[in-house]
N, C-alpha and C positions, 0 to 999 in steps of 0.2 A: 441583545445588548440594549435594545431601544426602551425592548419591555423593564428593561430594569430598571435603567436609566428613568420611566417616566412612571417608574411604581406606586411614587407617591399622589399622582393624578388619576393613576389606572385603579387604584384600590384593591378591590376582591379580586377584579380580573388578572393583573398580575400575580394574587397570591396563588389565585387558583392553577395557573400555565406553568408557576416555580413550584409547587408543591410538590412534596415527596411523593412519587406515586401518580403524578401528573402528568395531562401532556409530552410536556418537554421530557421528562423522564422517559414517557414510554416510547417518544420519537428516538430517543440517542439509544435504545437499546434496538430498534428495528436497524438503526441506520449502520449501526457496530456491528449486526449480525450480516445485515447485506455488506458491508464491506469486508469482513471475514469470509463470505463465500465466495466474494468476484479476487480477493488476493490469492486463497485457496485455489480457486481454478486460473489461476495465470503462474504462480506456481510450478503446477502441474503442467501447465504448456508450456513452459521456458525449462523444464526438469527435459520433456523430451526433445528440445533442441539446445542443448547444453552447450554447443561447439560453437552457438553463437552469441555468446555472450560469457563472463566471468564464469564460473561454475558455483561462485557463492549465493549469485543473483535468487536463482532457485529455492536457494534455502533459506536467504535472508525473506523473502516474500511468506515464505510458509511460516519463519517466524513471526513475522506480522501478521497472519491470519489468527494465528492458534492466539496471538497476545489481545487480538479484538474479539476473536472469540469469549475470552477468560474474562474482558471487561465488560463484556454484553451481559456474561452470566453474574457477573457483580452486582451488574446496574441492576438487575429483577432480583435481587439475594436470592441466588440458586441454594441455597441451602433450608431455606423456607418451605420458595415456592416450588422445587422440583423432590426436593428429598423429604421434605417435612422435617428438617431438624430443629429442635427447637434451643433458641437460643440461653445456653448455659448460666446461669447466675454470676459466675466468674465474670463473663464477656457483658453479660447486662450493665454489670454495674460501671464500666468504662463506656460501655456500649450509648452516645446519645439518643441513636435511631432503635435503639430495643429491636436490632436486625441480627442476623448470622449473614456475615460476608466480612471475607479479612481487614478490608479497608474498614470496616466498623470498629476496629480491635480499637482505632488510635479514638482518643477523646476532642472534643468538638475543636479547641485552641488547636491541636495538633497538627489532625486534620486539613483545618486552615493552613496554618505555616507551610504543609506536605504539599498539597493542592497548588500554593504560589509557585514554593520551588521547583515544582515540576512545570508547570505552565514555561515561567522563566526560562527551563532548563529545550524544554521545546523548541520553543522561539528561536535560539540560539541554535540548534539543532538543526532545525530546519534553514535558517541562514544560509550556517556552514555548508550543508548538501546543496542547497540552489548555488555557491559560489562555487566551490568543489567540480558541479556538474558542469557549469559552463569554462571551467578552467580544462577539466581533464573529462569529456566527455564519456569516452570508451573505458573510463575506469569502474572498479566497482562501485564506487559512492556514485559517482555519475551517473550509472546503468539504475541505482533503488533511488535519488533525488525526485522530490518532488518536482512540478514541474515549476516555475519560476511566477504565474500568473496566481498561484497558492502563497505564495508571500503575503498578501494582505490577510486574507482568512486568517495565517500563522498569527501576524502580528495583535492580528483581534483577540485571537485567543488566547494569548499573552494577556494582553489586558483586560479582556474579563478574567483568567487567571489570578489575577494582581488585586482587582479593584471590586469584582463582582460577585455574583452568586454562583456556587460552585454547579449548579445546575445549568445556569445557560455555559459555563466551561465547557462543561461535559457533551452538551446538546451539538458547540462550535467543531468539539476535537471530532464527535465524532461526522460533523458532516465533510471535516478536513479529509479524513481521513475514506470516506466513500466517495470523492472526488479522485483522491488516490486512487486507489482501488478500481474506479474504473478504468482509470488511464489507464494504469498494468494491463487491466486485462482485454480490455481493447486492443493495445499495443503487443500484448502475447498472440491473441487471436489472429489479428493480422501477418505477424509474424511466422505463422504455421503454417498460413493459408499461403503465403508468399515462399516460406520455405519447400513445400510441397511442389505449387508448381514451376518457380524460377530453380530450384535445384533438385533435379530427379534421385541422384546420391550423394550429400551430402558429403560425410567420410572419404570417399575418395576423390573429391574434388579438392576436400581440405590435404592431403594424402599427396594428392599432385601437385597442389600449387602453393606447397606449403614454404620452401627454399628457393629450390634449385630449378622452378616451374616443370619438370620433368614430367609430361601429360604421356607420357607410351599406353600409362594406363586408360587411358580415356578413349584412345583407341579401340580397344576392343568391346566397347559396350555399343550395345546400335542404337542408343538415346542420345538425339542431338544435347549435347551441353557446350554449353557458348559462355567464356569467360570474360567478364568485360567489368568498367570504370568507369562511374562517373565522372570522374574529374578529368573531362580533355581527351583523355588517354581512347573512349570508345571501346571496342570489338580488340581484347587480346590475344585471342583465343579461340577456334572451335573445332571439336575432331572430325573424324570421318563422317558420322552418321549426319551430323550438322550439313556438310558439304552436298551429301546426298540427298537430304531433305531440302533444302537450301538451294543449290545449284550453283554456289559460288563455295571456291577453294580457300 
């Protein structure tokens, strides 16, 4: 933003960091693909503890990897650089960048207007989920909100959306967006590591203590499992094998 902001002082050097095929360019396609693979693998760890969380959570993440995926291969026009396609006379002649990639289809004015409204449409977006998440934490928008300390990034990027070059846009969304992306997958990771050793089976602890708290089941497993609460409430619970490893009833 600063770069733009003082391009008229910076000269070449700004043009050179905004160029197509620049810099910045080839930063936001590193940074889309690294966040495509850290949403991808949390994902995949929140898919195998499903019981603890929405069951949408999982797939709404996957659908954000595969969607940073798709804009990575945007950013380097995969259709050039990976397949050789070469861009058809039809798509040229709307085409400003003389690229093959779909977003190229719309003409320069378009483009622009597209590029606002979506920025705009973000911002709001992202709001909604940071209010949503601290209203109803344990809900789904709650469980995929960004986290609340991302609200400024958001709003930046709104307004380079709005005001600026669609390239430091692009460069913003996507470091918004690997900020994201690690959370998740930090927070899946731990997640598993903690599911693994504070609950030995999972299923039937949810199984027992799901109503009627009826534990007969837990009984006959010899792995101590200890039900308990943070809030006040302490130690509700622990069957036999607990007692025996333990020494208290």
């Amino acid at each position: 933003v600063t770069i733009w902001e003082l391009r008229a002082r910076l000269g070449s050097t700004a043009d050179f960091l905004l160029a197509k095929e620049g810099p910045f360019e080839a930063a936001t396609f590193v940074l889309e693909f690294a966040a495509a693979w850290l949403c991808a693998l949390a994902a995949l760890r929140f898919k195998r503890r499903a019981q603890l969380m929405p069951r949408a959570v999982p797939m709404l993440y996957a659908v954000c990897a595969l969607a940073l995926f798709l804009i990575g291969m945007e950013e380097i026009n995969w259709g050039q650089t990976l397949v050789g396609f070469e861009t058809p006379s039809s798509w040229a002649a709307i085409n400003f960048q003389q690229e093959t990639s779909v977003h190229n289809l719309l003409d320069r004015e378009t483009l622009t207007v597209a590029s606002q409204i979506l920025a705009g449409a973000f911002g709001v977006v992202v709001l909604v989920m940071v209010v949503c998440s601290a209203l109803a934490p344990r809900s789904t928008i709650g469980a995929i909100a960004p986290h609340a300390s991302l609200t400024p990034l958001a709003l930046m990027t709104v307004y380079s959306g709005v005001y600026l070059h669609p390239e430091a846009t692009e460069l913003l969304l996507a470091v918004f967006f690997l900020f994201y992306s690690v959370r998740i997958h930090v927070a899946a990771r731990s997640t598993a590591q903690s599911s693994m050793t504070a609950e030995p089976d999972v299923p039937l602890a949810r199984a027992a203590t799901a109503s009627s708290w009826n534990t007969e089941l837990l009984e006959y497993t010899h792995d101590a499992i200890i039900i308990w609460e943070m809030k006040d409430n302490g130690i509700l619970y622990w069957n036999r094998a607990a007692e025996q490893l333990y020494g208290f009833t």
